[in-house]
py3Dmol code that shows the C-alpha trace and the ligand (Angstrom):
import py3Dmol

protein = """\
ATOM      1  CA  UNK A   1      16.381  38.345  11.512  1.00  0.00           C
ATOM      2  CA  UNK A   2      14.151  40.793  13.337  1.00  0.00           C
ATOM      3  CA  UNK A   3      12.135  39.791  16.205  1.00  0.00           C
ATOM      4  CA  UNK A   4       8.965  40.232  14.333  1.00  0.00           C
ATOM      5  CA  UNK A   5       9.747  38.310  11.417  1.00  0.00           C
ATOM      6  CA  UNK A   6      10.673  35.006  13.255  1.00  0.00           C
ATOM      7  CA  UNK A   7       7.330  35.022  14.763  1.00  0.00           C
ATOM      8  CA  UNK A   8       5.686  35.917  11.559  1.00  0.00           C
ATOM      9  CA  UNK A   9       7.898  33.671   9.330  1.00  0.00           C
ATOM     10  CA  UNK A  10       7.900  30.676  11.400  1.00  0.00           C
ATOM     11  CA  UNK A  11       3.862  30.541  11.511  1.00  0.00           C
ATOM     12  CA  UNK A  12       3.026  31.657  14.781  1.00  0.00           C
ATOM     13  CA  UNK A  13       1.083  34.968  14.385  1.00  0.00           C
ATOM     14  CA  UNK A  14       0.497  37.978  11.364  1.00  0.00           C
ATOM     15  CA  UNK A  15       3.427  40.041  11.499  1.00  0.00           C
ATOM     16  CA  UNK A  16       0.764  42.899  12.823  1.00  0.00           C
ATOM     17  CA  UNK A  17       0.382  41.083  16.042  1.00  0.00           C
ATOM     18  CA  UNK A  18       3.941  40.281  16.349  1.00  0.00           C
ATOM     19  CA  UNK A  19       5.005  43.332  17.985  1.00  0.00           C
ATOM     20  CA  UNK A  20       2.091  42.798  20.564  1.00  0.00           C
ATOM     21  CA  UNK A  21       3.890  38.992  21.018  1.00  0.00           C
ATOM     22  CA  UNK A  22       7.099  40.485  21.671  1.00  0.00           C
ATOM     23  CA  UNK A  23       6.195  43.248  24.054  1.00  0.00           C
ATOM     24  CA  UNK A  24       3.925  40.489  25.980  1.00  0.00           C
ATOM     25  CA  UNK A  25       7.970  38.536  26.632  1.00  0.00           C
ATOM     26  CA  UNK A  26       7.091  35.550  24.790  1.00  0.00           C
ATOM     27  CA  UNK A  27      10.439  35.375  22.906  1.00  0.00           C
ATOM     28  CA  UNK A  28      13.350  34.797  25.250  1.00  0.00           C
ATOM     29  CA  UNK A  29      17.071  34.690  24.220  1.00  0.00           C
ATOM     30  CA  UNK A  30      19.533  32.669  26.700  1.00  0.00           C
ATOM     31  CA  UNK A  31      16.670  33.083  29.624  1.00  0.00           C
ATOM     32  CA  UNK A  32      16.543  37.366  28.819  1.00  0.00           C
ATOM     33  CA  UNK A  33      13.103  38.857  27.524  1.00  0.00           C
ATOM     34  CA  UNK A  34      13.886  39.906  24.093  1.00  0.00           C
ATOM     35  CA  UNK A  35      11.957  42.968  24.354  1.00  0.00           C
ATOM     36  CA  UNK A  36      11.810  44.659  21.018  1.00  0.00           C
ATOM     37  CA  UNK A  37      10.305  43.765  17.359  1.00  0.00           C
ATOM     38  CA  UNK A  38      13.120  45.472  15.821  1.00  0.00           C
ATOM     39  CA  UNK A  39      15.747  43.344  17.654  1.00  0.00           C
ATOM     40  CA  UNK A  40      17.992  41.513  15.143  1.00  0.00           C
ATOM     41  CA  UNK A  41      17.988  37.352  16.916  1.00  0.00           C
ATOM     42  CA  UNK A  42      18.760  33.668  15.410  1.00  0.00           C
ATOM     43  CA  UNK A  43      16.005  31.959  15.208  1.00  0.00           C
ATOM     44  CA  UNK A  44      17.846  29.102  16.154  1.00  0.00           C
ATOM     45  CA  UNK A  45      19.136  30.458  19.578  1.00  0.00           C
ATOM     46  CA  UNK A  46      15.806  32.054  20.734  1.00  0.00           C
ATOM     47  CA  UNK A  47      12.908  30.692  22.109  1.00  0.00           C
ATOM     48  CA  UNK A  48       9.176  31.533  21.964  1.00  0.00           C
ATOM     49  CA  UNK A  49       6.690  30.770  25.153  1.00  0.00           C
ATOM     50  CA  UNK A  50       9.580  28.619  26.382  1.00  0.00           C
ATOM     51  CA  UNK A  51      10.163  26.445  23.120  1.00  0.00           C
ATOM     52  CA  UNK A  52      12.534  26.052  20.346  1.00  0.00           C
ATOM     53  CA  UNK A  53      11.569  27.467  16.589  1.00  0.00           C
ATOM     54  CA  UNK A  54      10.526  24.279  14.930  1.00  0.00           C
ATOM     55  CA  UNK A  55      12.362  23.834  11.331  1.00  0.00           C
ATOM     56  CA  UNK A  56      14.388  26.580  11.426  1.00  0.00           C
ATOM     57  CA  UNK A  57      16.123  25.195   8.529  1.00  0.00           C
ATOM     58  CA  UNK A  58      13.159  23.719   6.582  1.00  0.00           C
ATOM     59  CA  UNK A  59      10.806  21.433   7.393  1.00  0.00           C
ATOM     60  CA  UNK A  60      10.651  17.788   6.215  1.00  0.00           C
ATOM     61  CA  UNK A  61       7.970  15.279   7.755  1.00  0.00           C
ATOM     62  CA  UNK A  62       6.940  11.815   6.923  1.00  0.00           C
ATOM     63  CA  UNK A  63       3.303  11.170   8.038  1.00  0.00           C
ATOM     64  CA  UNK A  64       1.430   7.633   8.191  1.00  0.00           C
ATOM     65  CA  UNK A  65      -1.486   8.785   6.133  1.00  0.00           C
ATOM     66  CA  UNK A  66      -4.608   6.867   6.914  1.00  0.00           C
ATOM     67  CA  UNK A  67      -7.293   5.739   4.861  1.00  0.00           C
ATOM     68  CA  UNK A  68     -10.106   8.117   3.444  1.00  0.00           C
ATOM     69  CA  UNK A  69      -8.119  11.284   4.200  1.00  0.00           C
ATOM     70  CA  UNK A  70      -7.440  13.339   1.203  1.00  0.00           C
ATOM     71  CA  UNK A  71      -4.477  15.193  -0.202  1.00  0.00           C
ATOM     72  CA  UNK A  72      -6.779  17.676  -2.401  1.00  0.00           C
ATOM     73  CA  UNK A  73      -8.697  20.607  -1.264  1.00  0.00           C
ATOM     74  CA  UNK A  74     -10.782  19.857  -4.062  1.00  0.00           C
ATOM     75  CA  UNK A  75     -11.821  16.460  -2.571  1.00  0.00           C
ATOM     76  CA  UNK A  76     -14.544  16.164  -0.092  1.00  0.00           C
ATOM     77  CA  UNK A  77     -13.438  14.726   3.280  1.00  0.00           C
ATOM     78  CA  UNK A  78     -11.137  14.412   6.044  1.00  0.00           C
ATOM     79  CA  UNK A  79      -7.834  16.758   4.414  1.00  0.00           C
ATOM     80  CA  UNK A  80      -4.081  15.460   5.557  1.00  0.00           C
ATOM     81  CA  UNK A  81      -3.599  19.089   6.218  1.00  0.00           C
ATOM     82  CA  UNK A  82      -5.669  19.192   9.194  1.00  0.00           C
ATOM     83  CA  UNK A  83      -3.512  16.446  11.126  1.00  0.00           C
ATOM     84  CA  UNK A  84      -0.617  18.942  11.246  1.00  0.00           C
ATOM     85  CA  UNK A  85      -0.583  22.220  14.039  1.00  0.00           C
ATOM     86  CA  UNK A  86      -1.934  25.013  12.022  1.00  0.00           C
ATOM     87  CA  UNK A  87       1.650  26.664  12.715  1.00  0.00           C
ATOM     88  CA  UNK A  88       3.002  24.650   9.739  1.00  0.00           C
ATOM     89  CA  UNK A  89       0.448  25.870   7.184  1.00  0.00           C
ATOM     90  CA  UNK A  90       0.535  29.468   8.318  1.00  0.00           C
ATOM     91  CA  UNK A  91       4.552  29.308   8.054  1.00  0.00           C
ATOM     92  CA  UNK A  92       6.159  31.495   5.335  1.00  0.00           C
ATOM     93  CA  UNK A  93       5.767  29.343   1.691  1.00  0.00           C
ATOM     94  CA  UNK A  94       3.597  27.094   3.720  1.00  0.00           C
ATOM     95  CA  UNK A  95       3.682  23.536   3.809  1.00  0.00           C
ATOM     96  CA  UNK A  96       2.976  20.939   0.743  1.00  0.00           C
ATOM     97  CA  UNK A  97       2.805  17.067   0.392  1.00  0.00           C
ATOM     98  CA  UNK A  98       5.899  15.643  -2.110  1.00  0.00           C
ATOM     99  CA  UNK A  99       3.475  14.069  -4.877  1.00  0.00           C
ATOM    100  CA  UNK A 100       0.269  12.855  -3.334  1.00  0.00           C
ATOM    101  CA  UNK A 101      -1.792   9.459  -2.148  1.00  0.00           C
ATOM    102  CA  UNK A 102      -5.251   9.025  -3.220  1.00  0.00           C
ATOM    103  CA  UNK A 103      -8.146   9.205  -0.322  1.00  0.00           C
ATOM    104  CA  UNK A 104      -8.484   5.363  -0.534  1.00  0.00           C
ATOM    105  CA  UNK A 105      -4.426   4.665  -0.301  1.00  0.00           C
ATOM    106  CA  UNK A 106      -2.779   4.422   3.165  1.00  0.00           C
ATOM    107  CA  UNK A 107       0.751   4.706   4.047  1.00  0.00           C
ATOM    108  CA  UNK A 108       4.106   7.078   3.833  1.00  0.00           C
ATOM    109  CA  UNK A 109       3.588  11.018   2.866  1.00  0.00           C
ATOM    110  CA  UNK A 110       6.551  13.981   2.705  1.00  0.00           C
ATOM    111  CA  UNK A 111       5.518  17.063   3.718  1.00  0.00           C
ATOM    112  CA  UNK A 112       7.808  19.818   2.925  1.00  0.00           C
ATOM    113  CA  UNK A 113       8.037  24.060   3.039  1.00  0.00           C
ATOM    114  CA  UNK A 114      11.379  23.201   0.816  1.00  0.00           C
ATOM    115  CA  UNK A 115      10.152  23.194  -3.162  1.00  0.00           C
ATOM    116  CA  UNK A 116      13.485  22.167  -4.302  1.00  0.00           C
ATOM    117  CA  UNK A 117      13.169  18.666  -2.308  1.00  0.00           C
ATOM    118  CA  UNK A 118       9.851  18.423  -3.176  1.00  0.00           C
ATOM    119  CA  UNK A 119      10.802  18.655  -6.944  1.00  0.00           C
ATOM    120  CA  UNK A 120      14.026  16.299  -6.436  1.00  0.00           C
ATOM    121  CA  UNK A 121      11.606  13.769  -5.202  1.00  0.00           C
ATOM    122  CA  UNK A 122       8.058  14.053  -7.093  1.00  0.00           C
ATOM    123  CA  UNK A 123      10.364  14.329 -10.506  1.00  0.00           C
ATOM    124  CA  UNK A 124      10.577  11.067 -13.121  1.00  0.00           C
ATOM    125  CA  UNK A 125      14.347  12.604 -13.583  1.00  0.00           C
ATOM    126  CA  UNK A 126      15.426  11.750 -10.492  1.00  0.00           C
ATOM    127  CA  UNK A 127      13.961   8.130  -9.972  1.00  0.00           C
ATOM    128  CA  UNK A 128      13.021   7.999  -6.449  1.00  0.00           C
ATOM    129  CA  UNK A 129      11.949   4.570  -6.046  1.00  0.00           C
ATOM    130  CA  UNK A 130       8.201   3.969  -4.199  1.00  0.00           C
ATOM    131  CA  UNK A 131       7.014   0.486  -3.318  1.00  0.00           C
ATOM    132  CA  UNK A 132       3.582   0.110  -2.783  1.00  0.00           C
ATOM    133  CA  UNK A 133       1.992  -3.195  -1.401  1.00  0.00           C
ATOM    134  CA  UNK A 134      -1.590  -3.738  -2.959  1.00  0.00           C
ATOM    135  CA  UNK A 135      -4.376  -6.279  -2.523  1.00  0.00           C
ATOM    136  CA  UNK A 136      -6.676  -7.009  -6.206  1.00  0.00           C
ATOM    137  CA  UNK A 137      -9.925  -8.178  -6.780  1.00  0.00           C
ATOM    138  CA  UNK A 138      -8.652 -11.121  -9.139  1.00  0.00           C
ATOM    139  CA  UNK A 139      -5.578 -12.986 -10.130  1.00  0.00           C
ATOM    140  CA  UNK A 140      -2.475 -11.012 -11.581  1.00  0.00           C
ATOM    141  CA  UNK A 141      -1.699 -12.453 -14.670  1.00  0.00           C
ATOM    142  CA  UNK A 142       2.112 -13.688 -14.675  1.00  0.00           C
ATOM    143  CA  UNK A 143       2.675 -11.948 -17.748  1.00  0.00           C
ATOM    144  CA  UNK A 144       2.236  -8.612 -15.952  1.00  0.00           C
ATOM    145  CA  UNK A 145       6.007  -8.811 -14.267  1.00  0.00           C
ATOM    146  CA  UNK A 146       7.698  -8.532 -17.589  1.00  0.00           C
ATOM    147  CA  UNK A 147       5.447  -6.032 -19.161  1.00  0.00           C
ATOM    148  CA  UNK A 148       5.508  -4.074 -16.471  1.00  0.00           C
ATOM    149  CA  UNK A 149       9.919  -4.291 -16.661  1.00  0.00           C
ATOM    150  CA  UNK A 150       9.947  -3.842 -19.999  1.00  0.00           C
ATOM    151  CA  UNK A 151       9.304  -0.303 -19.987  1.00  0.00           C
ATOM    152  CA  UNK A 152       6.786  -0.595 -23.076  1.00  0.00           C
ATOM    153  CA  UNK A 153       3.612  -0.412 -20.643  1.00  0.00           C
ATOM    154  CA  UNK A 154       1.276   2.270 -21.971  1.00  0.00           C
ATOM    155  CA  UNK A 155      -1.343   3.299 -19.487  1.00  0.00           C
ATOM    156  CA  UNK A 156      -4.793   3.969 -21.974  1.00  0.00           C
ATOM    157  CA  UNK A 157      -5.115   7.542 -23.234  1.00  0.00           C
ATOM    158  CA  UNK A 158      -1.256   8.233 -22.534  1.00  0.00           C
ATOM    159  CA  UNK A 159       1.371   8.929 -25.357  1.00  0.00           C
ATOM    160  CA  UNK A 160       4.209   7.692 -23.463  1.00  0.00           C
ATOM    161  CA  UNK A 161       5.353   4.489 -21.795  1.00  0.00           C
ATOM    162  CA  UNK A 162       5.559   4.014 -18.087  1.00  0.00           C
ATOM    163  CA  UNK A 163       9.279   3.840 -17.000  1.00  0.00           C
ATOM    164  CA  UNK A 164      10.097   0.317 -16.345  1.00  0.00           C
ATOM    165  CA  UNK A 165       8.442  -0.870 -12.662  1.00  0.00           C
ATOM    166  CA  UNK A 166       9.473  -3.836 -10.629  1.00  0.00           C
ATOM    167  CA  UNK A 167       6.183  -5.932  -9.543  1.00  0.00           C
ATOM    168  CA  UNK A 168       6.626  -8.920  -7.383  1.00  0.00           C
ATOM    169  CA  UNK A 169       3.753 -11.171  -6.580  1.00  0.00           C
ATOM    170  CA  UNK A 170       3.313 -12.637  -2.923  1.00  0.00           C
ATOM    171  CA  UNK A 171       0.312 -14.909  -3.800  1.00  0.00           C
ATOM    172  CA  UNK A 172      -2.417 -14.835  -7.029  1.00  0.00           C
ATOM    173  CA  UNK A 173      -3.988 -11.265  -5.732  1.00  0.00           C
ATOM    174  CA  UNK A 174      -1.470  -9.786  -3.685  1.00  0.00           C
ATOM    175  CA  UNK A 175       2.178  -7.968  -4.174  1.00  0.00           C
ATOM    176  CA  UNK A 176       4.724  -5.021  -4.328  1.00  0.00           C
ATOM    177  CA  UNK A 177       5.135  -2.433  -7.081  1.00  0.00           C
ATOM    178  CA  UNK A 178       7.882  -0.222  -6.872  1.00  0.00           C
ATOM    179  CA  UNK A 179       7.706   3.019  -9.055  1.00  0.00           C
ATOM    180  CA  UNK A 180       9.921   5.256 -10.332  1.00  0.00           C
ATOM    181  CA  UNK A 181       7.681   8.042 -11.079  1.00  0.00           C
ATOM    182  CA  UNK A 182       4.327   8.870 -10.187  1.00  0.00           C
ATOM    183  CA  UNK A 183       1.419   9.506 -12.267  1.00  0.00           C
ATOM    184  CA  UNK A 184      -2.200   9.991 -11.750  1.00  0.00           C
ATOM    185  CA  UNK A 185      -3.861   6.971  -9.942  1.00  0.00           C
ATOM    186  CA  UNK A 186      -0.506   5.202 -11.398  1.00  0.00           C
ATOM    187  CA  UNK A 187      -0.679   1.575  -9.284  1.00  0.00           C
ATOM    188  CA  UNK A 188      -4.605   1.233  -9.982  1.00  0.00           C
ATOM    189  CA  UNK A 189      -4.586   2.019 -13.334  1.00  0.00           C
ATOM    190  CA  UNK A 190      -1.654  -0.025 -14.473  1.00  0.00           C
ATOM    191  CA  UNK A 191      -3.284  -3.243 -12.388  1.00  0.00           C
ATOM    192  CA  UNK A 192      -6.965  -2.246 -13.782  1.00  0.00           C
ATOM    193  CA  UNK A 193      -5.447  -2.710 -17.252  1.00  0.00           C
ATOM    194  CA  UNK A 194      -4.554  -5.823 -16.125  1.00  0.00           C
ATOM    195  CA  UNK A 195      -8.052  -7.490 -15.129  1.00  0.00           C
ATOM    196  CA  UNK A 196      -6.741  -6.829 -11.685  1.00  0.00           C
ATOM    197  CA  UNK A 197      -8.257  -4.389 -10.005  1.00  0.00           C
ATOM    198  CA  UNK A 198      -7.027  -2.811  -6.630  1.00  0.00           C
ATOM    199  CA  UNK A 199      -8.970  -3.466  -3.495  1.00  0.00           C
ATOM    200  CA  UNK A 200      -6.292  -2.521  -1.136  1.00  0.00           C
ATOM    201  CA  UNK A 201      -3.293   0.031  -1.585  1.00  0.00           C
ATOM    202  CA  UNK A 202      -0.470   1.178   0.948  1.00  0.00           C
ATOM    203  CA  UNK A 203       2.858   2.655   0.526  1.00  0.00           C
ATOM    204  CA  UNK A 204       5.391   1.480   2.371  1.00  0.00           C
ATOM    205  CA  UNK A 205       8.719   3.130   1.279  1.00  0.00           C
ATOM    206  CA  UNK A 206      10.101   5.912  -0.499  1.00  0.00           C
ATOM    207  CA  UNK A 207      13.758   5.591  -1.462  1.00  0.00           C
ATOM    208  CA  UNK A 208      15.019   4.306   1.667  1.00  0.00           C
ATOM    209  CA  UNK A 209      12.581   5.312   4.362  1.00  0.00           C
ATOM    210  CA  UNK A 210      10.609   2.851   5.306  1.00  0.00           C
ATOM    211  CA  UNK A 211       7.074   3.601   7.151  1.00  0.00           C
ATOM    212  CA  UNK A 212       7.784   0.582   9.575  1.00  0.00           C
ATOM    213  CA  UNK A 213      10.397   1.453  10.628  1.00  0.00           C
ATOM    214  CA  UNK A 214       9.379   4.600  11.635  1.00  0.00           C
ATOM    215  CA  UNK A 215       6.906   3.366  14.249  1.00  0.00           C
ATOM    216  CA  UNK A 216       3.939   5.792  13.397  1.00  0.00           C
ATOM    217  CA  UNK A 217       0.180   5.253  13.981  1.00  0.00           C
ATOM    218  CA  UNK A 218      -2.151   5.962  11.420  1.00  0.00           C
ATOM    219  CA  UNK A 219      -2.212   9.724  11.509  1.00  0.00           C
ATOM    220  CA  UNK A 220       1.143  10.586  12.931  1.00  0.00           C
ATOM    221  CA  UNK A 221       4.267  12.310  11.603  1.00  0.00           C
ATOM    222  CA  UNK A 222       7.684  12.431  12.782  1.00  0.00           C
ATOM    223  CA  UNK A 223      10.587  15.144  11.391  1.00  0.00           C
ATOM    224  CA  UNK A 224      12.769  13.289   9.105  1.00  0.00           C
ATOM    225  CA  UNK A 225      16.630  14.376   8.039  1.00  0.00           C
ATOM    226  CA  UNK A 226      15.894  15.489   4.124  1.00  0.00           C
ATOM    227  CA  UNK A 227      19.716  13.645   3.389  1.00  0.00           C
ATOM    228  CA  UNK A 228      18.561  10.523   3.530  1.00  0.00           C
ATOM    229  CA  UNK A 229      17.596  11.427  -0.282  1.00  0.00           C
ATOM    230  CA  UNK A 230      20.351  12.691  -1.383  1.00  0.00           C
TER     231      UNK A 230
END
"""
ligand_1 = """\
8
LIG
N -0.877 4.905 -7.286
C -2.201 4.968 -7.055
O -2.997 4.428 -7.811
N -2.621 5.641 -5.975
C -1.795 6.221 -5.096
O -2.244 6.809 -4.113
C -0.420 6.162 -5.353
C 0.015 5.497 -6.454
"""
view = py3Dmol.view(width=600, height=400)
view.addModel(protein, "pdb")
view.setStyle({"model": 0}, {"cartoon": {"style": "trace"}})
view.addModel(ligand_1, "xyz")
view.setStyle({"model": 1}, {"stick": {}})
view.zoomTo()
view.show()
């Protein structure tokens, strides 16, 4: 790739001003100045103000996302966007969260520049499993485990079933729901109908990453390798 394109491509200035970036010797290539825009480098060898291109390859996060931060632009209040370097979102195809949380649910988000993982994961086709643990207002009724299997459950106003969802109770108003697709508001609305409605909501795996075990703090993110999906 050209000099000027990594810097541009990668998020870390207009391709206008990345000329001026590269005459300035911020892009080095095995401790030489690379000291043209034109010059043809690997974005994975070089490095820019003394660092490594971040996600050369694509770039796959998992973030804790904390409560009352929103996924929308449309939504008023804190955005998940702005606890990620501004780099990211000014990358090339930008950056995008696989499906989405609501402002009142805590717990694991993807973030991705790649559309095809996003789509592998956010589609009903593919049946990525998410468990979520919730807290209700009142008593699950016991009857909701088998309705919930049975793949019958119709969420009001929808035409078609929900796909069949494993629900395990820990006490009267507390449990795990593990869903194989994700639809708007899809965990409160299938409790709500119910009589149960959600007080509390966090998810705490998708497929086989599990937020504990990656250690994060409300608010943090770590790179994750996209195969563990596959
Ligand atoms: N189901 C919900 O109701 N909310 C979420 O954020 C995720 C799943």
């Amino acid at each position: 790739m050209r000099a000027d394109a990594v810097l541009s491509q990668y998020g870390y200035c207009s391709r206008r001003d990345a000329a001026t970036w590269v005459k300035m010797g911020r892009m080095t290539l095995n401790g030489d100045v690379v000291g043209s825009a034109s010059a043809k480098v690997d974005p994975r060898e070089v490095l820019i103000k003394g660092a490594a291109v971040p996600f050369v390859d694509g770039l796959y996060v998992a973030i804790n996302k904390p409560l009352g931060c929103t996924c929308s632009h449309k939504e008023q209040g804190d955005l998940v966007d702005d606890l990620l370097p501004d780099q990211w979102h000014n990358r090339k195809g930008g950056v995008q969260t696989v499906g989405r949380l609501d402002k009142e649910t805590s717990g694991l988000l993807l973030l991705s520049d790649d559309g095809t993982f996003v789509h592998r994961l956010t589609s009903p086709k593919h049946h990525v499993p998410k468990r979520y643990r919730f807290v209700t207002e009142n008593p699950v009724p016991a009857e909701t485990v088998d309705l919930f299997a049975s793949g019958e459950f119709l969420l009001e106003g929808e035409q078609s079933p929900c796909l069949p969802a494993q629900l395990t109770m820990l006490s009267d108003c507390e449990g795990l729901l593990i869903l194989h697709e994700g639809r708007y508001h899809q965990v409160r609305r299938m409790l709500a109908q119910q009589g149960a409605a959600v007080l509390q909501l966090h998810r705490e795996a998708i497929g086989s990453l599990e937020l504990d075990a990656l250690n994060l703090a409300p608010g943090e993110w770590v790179a994750i390798d996209p195969a563990i999906f596959s």
